[in-house]
C-alpha positions in Angstrom: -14.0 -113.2 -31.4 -15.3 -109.9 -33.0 -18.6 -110.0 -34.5 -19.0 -109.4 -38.0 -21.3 -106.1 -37.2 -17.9 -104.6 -35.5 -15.8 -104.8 -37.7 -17.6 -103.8 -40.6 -18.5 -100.3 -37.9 -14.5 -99.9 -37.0 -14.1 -100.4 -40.8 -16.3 -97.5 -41.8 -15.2 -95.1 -38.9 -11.4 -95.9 -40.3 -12.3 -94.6 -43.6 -14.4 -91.6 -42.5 -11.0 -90.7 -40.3 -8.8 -91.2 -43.9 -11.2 -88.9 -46.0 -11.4 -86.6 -43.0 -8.0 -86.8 -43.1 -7.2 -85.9 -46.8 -10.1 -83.6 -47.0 -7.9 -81.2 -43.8 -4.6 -81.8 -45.7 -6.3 -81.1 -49.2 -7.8 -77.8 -47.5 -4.5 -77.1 -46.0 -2.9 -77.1 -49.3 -4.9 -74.9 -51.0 -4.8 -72.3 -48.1 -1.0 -72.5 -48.2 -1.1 -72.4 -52.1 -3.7 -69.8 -51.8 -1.4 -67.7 -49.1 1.4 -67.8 -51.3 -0.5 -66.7 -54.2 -2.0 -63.8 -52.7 1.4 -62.8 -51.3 2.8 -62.7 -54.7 0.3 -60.1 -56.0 1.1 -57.9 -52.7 5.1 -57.5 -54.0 5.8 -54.1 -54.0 8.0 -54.5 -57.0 4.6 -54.9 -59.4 2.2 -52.9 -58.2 1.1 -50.4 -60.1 2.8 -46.7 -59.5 2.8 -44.8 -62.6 -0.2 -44.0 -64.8 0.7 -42.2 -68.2 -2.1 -40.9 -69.9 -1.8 -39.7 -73.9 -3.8 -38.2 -76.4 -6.2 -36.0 -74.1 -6.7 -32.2 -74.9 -10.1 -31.5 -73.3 -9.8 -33.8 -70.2 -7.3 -32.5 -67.3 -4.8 -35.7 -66.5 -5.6 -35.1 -62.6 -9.2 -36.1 -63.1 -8.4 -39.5 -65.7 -5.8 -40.3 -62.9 -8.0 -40.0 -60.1 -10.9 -42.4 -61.4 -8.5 -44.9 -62.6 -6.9 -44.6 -59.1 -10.2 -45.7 -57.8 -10.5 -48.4 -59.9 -7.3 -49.6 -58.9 -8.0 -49.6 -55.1 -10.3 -52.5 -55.5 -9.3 -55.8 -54.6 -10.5 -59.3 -56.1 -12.4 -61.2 -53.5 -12.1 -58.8 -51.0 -8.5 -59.8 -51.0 -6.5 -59.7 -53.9 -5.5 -56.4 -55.0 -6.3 -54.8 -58.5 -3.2 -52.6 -58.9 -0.7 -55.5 -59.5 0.6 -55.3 -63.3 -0.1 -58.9 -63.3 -4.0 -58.9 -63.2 -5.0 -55.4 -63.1 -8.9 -54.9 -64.9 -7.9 -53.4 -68.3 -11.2 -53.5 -69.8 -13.3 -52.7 -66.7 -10.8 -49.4 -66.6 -11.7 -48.7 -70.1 -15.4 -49.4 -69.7 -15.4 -47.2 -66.4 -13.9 -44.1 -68.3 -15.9 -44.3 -71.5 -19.0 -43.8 -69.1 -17.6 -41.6 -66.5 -16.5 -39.1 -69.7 -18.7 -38.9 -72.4 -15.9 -37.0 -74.0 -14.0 -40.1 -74.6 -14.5 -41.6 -78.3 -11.5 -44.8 -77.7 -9.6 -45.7 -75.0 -6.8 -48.3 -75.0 -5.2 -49.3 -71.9 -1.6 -50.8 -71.6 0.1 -52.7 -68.5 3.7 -51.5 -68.8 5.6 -54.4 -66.5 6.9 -53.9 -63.8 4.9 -50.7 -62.5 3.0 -48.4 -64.6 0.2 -48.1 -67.1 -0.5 -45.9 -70.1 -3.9 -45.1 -71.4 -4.1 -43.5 -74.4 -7.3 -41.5 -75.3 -9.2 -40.6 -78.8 -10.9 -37.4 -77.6 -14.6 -36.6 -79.4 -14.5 -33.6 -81.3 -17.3 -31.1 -81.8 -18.6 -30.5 -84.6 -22.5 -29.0 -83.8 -24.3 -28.4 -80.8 -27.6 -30.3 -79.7 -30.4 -28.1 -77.5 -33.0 -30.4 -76.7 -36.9 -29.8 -77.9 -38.6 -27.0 -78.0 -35.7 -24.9 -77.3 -35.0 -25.5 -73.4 -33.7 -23.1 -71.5 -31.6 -23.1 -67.9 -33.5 -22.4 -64.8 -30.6 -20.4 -63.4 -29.1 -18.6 -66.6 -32.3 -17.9 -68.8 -30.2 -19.4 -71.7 -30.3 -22.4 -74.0 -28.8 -25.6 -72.3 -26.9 -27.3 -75.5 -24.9 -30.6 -75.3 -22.1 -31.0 -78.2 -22.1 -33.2 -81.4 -18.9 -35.3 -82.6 -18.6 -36.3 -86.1 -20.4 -39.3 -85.6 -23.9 -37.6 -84.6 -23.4 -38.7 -81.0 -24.5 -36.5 -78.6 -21.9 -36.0 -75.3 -21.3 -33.7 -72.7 -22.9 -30.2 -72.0 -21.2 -27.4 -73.8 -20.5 -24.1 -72.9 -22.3 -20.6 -74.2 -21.7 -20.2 -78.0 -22.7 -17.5 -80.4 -24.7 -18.2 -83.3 -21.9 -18.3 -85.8 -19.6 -20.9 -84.3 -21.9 -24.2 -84.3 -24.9 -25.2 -85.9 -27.7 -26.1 -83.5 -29.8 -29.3 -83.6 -33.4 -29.1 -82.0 -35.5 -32.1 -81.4 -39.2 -31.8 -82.0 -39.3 -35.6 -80.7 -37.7 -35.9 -77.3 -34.6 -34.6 -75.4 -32.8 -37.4 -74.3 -31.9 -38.3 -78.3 -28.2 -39.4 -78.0 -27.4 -40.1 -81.9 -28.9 -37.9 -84.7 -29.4 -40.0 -87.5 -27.8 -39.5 -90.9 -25.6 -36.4 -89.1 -22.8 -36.8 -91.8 -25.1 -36.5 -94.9 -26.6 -33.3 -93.0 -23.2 -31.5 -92.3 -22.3 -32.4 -96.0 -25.8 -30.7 -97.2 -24.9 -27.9 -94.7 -21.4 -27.4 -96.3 -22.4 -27.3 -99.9 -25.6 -24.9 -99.2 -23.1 -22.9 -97.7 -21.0 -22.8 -100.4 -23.9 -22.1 -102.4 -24.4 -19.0 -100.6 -27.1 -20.7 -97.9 -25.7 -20.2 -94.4 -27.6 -22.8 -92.0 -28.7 -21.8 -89.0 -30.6 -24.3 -86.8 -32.1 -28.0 -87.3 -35.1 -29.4 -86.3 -35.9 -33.1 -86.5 -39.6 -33.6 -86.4 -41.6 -36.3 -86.5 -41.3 -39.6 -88.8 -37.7 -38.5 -90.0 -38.5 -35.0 -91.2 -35.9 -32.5 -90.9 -36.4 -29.2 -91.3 -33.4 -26.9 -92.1 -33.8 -22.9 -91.2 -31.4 -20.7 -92.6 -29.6 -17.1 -91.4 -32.3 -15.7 -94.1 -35.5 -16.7 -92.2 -37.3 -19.2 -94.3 -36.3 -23.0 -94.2 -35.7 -26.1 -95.9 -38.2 -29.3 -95.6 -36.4 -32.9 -95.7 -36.9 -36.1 -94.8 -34.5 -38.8 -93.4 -34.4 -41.1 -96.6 -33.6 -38.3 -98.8 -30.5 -38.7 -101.1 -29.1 -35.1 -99.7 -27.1 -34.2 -102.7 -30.0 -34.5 -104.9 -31.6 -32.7 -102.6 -29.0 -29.6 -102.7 -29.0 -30.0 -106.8 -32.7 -29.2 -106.5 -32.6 -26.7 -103.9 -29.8 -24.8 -106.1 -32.2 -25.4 -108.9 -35.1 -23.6 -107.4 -33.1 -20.5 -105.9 -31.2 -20.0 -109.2 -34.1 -20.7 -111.7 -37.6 -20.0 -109.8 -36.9 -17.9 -107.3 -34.3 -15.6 -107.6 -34.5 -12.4 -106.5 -37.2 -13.3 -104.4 -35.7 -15.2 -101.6 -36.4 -12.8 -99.1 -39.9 -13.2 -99.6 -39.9 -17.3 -98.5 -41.1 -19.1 -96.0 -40.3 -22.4 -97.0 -38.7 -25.0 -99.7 -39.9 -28.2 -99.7 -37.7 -31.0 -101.1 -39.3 -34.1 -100.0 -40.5 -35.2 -103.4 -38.1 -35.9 -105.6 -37.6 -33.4 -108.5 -40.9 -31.9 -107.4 -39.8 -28.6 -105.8 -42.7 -27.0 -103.8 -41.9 -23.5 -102.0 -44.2 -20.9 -100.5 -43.7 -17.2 -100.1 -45.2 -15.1 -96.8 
């Protein structure tokens, strides 16, 4: 007769064989699942082929297509592929492009079943030009090295040789690597109504603690700080050319409208 030790030992070993058991068919099941799967994503019929891009002026379609072609060669895992219209990485895509092209202000990108995808691109536009501090010039050309300004004050890619008249130049007294000037809109707008005034702006340089000082096509400049309220700021500066000054702007060297209606202004 068996001894009770034995059969409890054959008892264990028969359910480590069971688990063992449904532990390979489990594993079996899932690779099979897993193979199928996979296989699906590989059908021809839905990987991607066609990529439409829209709304792009500036940036060339050949070199949009090419990163996003790159993306698309990835695969998931090592194994899954990234081009099927199923699971393709529509925000990594986006993500990737915004940073690749600082020209880039939106992006949306659209699966369109069974094959292609359209992206469709809100291009920056320029609006000023940024030189970096203390007027930097190029090793190579012996010219200023300026990057352009959208709208928004951001600061993107390098732009090419302008003449004075087209854009007005920021300069930072700070740092170079600034990528947003602050309050850029309410500067433009003072811009525009001093020339409009009969001012023409010429360059900008943000100084320290938020002072901006604003030279103009005439040789002397404007002093500002960042917390100004800018079109009080252009009342008082029409105030001052039309009421103190005169016929003697030629003489200036500076208007200082920091303080309120407290206009302070030097000659040479």
């Amino acid at each position: 007769m068996p001894k009770r030790k034995d059969i409890l030992a054959s008892s264990r070993r028969l359910k480590r064989k069971r688990f063992l058991l449904k532990a390979a068919f489990a594993v079996g099941v899932f690779l099979v699942l897993f193979a199928v799967v996979s296989a699906m994503f590989y059908i021809p019929a839905l990987r991607i082929k066609n990529i439409e891009i829209r709304g792009n002026s500036t940036l060339g379609n050949g070199e949009i297509t090419s990163a996003v072609s790159g993306f698309l060669r990835e695969k998931y895992f090592l194994i899954i592929p990234k081009d099927n219209i199923l699971i393709f990485p529509k925000e990594e895509i986006s993500v990737e492009l915004m940073k690749k092209f600082d020209r880039i202000e939106k992006i949306k990108v659209i699966g369109v079943f069974p094959d292609s995808i359209s992206i469709n691109i809100t291009e920056r536009n320029p609006t000023a030009l940024f030189c970096g501090k203390n007027f930097p010039r190029s090793l190579t050309s012996g010219e200023l090295v300026c990057f352009f300004v959208d709208e928004n004050g951001m600061v993107f890619e390098k732009a090419p040789l302008f003449s004075d008249n087209v854009y007005v130049k920021f300069y930072n007294g700070k740092k170079d690597g600034l990528k947003k000037i602050n309050k850029f809109k309410d500067l433009m707008k003072f811009i525009e109504a001093a020339l409009n005034g009969g001012v023409k702006i010429r360059k900008i340089v943000l100084e320290k603690e938020g002072l901006k000082k604003i030279y103009t096509s005439e040789g002397w400049y404007i002093m500002l700080n960042e917390g100004d309220n800018f079109q009080t700021a252009f009342e008082n500066l029409k105030l001052a050319l039309e009421e103190k000054i005169k016929d003697n702007r030629k003489y200036l060297e500076y208007i200082d409208l920091r303080f309120g209606n407290k206009l302070f202004y030097k000659y040479r």
